[in-house]
N, CA, C, O and CB atoms as a CASP TS submission, in Angstrom:
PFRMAT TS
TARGET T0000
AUTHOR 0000-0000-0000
METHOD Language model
MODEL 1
PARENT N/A
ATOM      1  N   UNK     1     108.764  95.307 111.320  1.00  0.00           N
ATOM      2  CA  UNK     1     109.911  94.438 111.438  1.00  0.00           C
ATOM      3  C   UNK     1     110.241  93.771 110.107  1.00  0.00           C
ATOM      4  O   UNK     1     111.416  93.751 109.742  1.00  0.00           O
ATOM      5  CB  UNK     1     109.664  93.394 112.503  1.00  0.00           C
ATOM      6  N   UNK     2     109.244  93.202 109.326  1.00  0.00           N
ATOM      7  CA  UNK     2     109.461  92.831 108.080  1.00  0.00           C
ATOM      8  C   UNK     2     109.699  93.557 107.177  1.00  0.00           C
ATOM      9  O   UNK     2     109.949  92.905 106.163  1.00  0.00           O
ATOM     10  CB  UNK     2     108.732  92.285 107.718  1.00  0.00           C
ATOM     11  N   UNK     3     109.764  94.957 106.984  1.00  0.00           N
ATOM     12  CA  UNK     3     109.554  95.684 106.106  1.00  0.00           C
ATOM     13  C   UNK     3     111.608  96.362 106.737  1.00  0.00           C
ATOM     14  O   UNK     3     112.326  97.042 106.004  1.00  0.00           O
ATOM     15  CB  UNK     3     107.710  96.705 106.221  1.00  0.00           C
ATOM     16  N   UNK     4     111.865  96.060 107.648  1.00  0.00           N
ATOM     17  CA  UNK     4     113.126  96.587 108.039  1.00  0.00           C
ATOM     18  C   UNK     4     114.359  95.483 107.675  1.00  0.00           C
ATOM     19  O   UNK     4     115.501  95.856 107.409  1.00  0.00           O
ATOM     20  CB  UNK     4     113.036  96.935 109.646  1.00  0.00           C
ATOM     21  N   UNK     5     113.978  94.189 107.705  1.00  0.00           N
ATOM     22  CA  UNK     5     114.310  92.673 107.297  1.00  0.00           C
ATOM     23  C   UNK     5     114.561  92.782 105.682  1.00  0.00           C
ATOM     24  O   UNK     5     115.706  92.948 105.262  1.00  0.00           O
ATOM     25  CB  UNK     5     112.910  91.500 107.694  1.00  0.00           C
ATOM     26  N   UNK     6     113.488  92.687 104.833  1.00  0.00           N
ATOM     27  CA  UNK     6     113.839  93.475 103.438  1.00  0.00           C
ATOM     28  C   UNK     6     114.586  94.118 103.364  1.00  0.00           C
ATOM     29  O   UNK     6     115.656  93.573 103.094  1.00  0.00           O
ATOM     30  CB  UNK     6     113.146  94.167 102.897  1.00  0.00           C
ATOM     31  N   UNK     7     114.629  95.554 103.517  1.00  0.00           N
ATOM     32  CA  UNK     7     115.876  96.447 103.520  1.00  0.00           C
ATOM     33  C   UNK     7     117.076  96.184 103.829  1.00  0.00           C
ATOM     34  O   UNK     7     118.028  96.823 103.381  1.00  0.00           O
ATOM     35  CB  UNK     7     115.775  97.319 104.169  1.00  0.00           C
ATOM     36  N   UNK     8     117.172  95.246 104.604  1.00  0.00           N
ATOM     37  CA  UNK     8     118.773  94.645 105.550  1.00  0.00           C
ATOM     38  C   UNK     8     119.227  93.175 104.247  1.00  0.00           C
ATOM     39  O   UNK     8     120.043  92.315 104.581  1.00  0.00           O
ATOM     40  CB  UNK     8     118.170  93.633 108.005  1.00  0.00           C
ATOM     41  N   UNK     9     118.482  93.146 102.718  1.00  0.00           N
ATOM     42  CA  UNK     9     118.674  92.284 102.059  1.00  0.00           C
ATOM     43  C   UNK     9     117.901  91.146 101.661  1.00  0.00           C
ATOM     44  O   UNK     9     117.993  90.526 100.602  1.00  0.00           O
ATOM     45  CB  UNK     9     119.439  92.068 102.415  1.00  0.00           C
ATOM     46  N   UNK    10     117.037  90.915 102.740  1.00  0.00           N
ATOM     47  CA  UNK    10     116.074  89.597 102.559  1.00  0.00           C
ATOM     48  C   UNK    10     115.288  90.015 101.481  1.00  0.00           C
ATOM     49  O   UNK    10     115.100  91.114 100.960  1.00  0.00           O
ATOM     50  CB  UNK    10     115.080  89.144 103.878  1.00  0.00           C
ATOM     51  N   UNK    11     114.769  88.605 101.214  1.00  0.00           N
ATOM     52  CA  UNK    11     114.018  88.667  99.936  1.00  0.00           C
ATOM     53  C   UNK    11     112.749  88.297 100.418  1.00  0.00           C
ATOM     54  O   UNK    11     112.745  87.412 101.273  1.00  0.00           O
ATOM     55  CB  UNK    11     114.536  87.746  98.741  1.00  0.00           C
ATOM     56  N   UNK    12     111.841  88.696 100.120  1.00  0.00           N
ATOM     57  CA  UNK    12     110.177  89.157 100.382  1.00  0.00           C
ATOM     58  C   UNK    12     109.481  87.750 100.064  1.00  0.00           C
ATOM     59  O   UNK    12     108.686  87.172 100.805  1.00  0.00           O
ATOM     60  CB  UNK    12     109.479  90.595  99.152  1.00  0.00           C
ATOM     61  N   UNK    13     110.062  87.194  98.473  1.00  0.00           N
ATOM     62  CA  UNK    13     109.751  85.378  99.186  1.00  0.00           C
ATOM     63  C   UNK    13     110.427  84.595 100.516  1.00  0.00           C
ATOM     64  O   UNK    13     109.888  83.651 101.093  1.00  0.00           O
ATOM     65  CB  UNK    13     110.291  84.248  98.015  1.00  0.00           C
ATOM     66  N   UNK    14     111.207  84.953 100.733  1.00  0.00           N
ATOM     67  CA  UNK    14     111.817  84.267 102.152  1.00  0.00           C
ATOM     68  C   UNK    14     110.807  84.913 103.309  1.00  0.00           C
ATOM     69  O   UNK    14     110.215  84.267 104.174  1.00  0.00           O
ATOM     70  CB  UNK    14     113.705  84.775 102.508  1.00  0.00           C
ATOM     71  N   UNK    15     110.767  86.171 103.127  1.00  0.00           N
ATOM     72  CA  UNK    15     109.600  86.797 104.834  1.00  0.00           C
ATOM     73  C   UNK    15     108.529  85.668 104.522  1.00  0.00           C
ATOM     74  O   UNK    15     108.123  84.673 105.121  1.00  0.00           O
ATOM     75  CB  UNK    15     108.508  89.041 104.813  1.00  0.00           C
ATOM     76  N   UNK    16     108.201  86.413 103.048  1.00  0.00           N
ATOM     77  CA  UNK    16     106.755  85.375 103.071  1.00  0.00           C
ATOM     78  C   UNK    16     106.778  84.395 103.712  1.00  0.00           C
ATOM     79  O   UNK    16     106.064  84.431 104.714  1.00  0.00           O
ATOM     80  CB  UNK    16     106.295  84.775 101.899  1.00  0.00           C
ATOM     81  N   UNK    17     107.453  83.296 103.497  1.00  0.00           N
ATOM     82  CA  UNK    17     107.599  82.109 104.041  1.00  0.00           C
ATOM     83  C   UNK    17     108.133  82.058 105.731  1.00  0.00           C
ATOM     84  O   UNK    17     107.476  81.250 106.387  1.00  0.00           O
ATOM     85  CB  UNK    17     108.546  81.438 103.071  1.00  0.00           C
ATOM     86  N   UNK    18     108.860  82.553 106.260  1.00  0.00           N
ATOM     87  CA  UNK    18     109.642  82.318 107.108  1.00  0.00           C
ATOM     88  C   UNK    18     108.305  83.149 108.394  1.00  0.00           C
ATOM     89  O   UNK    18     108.277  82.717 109.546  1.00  0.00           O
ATOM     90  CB  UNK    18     111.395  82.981 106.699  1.00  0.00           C
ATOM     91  N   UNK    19     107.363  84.267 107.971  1.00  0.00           N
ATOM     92  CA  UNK    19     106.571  84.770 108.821  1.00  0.00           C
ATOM     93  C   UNK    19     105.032  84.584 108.455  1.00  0.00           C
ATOM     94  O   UNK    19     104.261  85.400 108.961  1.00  0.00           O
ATOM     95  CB  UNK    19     106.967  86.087 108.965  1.00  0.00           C
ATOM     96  N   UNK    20     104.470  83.528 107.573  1.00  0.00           N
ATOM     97  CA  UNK    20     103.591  82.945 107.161  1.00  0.00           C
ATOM     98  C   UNK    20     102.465  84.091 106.798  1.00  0.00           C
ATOM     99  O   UNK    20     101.278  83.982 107.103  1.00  0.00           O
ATOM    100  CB  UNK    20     103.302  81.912 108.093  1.00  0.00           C
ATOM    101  N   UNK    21     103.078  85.282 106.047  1.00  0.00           N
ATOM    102  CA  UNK    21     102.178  86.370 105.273  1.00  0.00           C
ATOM    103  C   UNK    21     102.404  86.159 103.766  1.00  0.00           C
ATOM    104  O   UNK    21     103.332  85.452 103.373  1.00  0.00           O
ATOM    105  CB  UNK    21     102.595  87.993 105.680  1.00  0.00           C
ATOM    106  N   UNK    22     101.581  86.755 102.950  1.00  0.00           N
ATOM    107  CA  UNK    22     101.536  86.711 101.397  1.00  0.00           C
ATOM    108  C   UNK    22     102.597  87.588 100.857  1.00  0.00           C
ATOM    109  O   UNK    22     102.518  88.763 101.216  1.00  0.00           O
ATOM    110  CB  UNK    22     100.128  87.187 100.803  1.00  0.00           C
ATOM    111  N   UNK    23     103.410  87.324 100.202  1.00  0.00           N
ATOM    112  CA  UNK    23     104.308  88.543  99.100  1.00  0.00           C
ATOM    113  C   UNK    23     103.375  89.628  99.018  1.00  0.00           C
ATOM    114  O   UNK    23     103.886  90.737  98.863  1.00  0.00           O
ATOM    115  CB  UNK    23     104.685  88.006  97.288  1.00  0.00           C
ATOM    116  N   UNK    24     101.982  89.561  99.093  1.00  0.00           N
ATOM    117  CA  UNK    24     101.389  91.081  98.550  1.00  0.00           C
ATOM    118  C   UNK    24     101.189  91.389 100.134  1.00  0.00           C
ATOM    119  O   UNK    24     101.909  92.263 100.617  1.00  0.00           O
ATOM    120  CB  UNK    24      99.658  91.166  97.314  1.00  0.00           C
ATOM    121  N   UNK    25     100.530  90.920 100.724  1.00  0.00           N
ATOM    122  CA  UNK    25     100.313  91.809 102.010  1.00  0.00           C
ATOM    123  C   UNK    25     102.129  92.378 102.461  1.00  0.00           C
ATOM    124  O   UNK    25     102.155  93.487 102.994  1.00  0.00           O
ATOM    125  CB  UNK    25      99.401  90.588 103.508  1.00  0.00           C
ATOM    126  N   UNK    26     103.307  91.793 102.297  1.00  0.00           N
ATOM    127  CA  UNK    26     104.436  92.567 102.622  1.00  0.00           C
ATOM    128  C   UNK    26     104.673  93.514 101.587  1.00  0.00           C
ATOM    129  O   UNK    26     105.607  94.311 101.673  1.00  0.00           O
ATOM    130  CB  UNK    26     105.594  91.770 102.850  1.00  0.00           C
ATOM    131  N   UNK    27     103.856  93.484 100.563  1.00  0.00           N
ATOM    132  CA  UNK    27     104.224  94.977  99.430  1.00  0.00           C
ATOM    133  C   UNK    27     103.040  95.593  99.850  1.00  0.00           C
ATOM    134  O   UNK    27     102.996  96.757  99.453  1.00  0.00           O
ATOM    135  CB  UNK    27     104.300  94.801  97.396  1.00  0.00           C
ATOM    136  N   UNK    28     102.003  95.231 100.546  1.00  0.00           N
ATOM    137  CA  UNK    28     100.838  96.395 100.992  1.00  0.00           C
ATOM    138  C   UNK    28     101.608  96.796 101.837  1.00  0.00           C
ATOM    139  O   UNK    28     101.884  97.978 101.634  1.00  0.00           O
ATOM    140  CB  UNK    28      99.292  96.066 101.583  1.00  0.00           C
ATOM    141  N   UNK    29     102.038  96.428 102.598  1.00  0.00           N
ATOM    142  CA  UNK    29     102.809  96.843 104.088  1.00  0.00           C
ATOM    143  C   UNK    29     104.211  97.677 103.838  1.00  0.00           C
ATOM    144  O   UNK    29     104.933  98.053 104.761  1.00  0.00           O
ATOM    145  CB  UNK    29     103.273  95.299 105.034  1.00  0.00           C
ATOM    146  N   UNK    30     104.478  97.904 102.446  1.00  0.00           N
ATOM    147  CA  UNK    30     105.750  98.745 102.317  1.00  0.00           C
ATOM    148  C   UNK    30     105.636  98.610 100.282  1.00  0.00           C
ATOM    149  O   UNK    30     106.239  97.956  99.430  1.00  0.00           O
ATOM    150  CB  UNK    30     107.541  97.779 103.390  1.00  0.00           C
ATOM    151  N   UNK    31     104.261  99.871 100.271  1.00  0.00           N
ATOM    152  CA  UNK    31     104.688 100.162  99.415  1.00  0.00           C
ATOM    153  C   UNK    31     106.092 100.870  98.421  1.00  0.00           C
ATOM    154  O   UNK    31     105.916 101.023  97.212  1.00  0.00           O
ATOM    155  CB  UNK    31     103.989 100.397  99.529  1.00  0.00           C
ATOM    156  N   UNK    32     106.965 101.121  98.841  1.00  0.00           N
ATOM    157  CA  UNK    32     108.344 102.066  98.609  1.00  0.00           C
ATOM    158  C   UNK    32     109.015 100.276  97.751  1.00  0.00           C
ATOM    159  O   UNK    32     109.669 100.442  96.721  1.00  0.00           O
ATOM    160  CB  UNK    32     109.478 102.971 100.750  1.00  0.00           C
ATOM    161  N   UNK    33     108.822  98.874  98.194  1.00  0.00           N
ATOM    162  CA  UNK    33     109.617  98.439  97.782  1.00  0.00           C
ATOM    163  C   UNK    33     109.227  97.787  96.322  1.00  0.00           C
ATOM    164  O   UNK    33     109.966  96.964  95.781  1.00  0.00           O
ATOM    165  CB  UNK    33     110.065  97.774  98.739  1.00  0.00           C
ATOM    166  N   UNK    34     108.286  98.131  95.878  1.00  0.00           N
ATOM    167  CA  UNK    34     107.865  97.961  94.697  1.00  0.00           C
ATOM    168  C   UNK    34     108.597  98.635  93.542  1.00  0.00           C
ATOM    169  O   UNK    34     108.202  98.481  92.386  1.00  0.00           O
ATOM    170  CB  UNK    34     106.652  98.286  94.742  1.00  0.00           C
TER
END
């Protein structure tokens, strides 16, 4: 879901925050957006 949220524009500091995971665990979780 987060990794589909990114793609739709969000910014990976906002998931971070808004779903209380680290910027790196959402780039472990979708390496492609690196």
């Amino acid at each position: 879901m987060i990794v589909e949220l990114y793609k739709t524009g969000r910014k990976v500091l906002e998931l971070s925050r808004e779903y209380g995971v680290s910027e790196v665990t959402i780039y472990k979780w979708a390496p492609a957006l690196r």
